[in-house]
C-alpha positions as CSV (number, residue, x, y, z in Angstrom):
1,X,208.3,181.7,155.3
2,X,206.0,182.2,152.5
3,X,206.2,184.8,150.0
4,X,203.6,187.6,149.6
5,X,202.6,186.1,146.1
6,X,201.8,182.6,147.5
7,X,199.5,184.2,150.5
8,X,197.6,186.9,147.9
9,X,197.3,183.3,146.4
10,X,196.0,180.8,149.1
11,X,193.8,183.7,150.2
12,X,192.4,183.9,146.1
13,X,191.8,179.9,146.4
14,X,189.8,180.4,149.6
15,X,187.5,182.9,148.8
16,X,187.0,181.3,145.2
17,X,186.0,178.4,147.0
18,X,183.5,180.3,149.4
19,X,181.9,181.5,146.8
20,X,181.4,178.8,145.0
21,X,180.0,176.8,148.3
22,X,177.7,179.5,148.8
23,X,176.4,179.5,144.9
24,X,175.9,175.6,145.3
25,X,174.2,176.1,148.1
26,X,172.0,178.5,147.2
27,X,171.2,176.5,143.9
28,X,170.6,173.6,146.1
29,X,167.9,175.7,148.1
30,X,166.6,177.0,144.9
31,X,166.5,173.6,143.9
32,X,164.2,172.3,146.7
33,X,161.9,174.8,146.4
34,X,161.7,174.4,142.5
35,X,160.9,170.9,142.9
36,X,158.6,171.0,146.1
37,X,154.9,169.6,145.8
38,X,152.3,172.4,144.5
39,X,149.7,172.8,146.7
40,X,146.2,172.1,145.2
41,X,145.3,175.7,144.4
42,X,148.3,176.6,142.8
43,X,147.3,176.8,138.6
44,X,148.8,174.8,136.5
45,X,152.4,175.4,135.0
46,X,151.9,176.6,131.4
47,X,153.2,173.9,128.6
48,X,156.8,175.4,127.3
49,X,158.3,173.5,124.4
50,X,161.0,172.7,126.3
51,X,159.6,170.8,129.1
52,X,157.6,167.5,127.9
53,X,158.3,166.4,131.3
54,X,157.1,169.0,133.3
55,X,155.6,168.3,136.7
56,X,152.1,167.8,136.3
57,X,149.9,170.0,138.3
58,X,147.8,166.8,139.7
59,X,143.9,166.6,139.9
60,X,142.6,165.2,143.1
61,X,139.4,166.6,142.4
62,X,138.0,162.5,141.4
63,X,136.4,163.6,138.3
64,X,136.0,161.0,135.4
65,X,138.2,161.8,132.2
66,X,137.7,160.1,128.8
67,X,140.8,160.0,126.6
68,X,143.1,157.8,125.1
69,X,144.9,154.3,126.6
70,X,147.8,152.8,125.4
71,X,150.4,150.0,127.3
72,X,153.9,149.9,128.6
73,X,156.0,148.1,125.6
74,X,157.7,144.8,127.3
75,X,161.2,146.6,127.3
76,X,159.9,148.5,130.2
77,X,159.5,145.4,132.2
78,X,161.6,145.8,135.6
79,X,162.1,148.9,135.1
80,X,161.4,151.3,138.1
81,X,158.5,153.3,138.5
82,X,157.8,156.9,139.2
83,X,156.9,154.9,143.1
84,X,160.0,153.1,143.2
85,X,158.3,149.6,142.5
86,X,159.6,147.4,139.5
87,X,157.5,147.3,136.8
88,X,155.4,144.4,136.1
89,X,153.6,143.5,132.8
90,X,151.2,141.0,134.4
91,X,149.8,143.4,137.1
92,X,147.6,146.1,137.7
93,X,150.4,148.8,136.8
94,X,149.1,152.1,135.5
95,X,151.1,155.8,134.5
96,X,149.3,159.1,134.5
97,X,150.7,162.4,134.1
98,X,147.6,164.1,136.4
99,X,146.1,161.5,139.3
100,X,148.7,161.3,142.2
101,X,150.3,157.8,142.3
102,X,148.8,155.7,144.8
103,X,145.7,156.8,143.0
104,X,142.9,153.6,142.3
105,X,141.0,153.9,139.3
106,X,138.7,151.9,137.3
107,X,139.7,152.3,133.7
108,X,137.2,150.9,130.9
109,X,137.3,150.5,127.1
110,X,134.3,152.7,125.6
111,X,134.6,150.5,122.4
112,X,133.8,147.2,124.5
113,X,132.7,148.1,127.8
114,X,135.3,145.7,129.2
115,X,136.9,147.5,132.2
116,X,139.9,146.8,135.1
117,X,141.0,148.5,138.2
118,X,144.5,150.2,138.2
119,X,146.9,151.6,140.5
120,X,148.3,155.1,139.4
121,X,152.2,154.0,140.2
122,X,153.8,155.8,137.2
123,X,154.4,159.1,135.3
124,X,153.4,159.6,131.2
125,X,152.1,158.8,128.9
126,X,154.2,162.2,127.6
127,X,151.9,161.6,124.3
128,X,148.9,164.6,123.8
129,X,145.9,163.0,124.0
130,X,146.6,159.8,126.0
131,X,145.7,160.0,129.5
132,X,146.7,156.4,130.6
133,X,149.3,153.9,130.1
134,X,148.1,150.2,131.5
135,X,150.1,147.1,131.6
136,X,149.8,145.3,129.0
137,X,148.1,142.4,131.1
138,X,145.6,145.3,132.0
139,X,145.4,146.7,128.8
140,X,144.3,142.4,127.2
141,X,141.6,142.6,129.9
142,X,139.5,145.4,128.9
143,X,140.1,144.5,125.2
144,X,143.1,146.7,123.7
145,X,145.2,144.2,121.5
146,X,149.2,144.9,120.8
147,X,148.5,145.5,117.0
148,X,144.8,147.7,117.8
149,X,147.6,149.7,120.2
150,X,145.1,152.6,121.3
151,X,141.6,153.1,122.8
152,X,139.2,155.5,123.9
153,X,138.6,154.9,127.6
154,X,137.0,156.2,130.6
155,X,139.3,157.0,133.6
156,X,137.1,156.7,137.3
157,X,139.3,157.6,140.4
158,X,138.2,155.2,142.9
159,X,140.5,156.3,145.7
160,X,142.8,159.2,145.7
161,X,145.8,160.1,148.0
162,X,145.3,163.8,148.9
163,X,147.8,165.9,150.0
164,X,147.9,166.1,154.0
165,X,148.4,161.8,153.9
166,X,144.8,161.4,153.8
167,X,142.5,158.9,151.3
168,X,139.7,160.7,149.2
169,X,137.0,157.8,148.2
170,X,134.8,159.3,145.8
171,X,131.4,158.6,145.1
172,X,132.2,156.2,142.1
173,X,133.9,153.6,144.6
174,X,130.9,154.2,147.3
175,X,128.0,153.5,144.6
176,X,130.0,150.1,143.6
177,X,129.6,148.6,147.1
């Protein structure tokens, strides 16, 4: 027969263990909702010091951008992408922190006119000012060399997933037909 010690005991253990079931699961939940996708009215989170990887609120709206360019280092080959797909330095790779991946988008080189079409399939560049990383394969083709390393450019969304699983084309992609 078990002492009254050992049962005030078990019966400790058990509830300490409810509780903290019911804490993880309420962080999980928490969790979920923390992480969910904004919707496309919700404002922007504010920049906090702390969070250089913050979830961008992302711009479906197709509007042109003009920033900065730079290119995935080789190191980065293989690695996986924000989409799960391996990254490759001889394709059409692209990383922005604002279009939604799946995005197309004709990127070109202000300095020399040169341009390429990408496919938005990673996150960054976490760099202010730079609004596209290309591969470097991408980045050769409208003129960006390894030692140059930067570039103003012109970002065009030609096609861009939108939230409900449909396709937005926008105008730029109809006026190149």
């Amino acid at each position: 027969m078990q002492s009254r010690t050992q049962t005030m005991s078990r019966a400790k253990c058990v509830a300490t263990i409810a509780i903290a079931w019911s804490l993880g699961a309420a962080v999980s939940v928490v969790s979920l909702y923390a992480t969910a996708a904004p919707s496309d009215t919700a404002p922007a989170p504010p920049a906090s010091a702390g969070a250089a990887h913050a979830k961008p609120h992302l711009d479906r709206s197709g509007d042109k951008r003009v920033g900065k360019a730079s290119f995935y280092a080789a190191r980065y080959a293989g690695k996986t992408m924000a989409d799960g797909t391996p990254m490759q330095l001889y394709s059409d790779n692209a990383a922005s922190t604002t279009l939604p991946l799946g995005t197309t988008a004709k990127v070109t080189n202000l300095e020399t006119g040169r341009s390429a079409v990408v496919r938005i399939r990673d996150r960054g560049p976490y760099v202010k000012g730079r609004i596209v990383d290309l591969s470097p394969s991408t980045a050769r083709k409208i003129g960006i060399s390894r030692k140059q390393g930067l570039a103003m450019v012109e970002v065009a969304p030609l096609s861009i997933p939108l939230a409900d699983g449909t396709v937005k084309i926008s105008t730029m992609a109809m006026a190149a037909n």
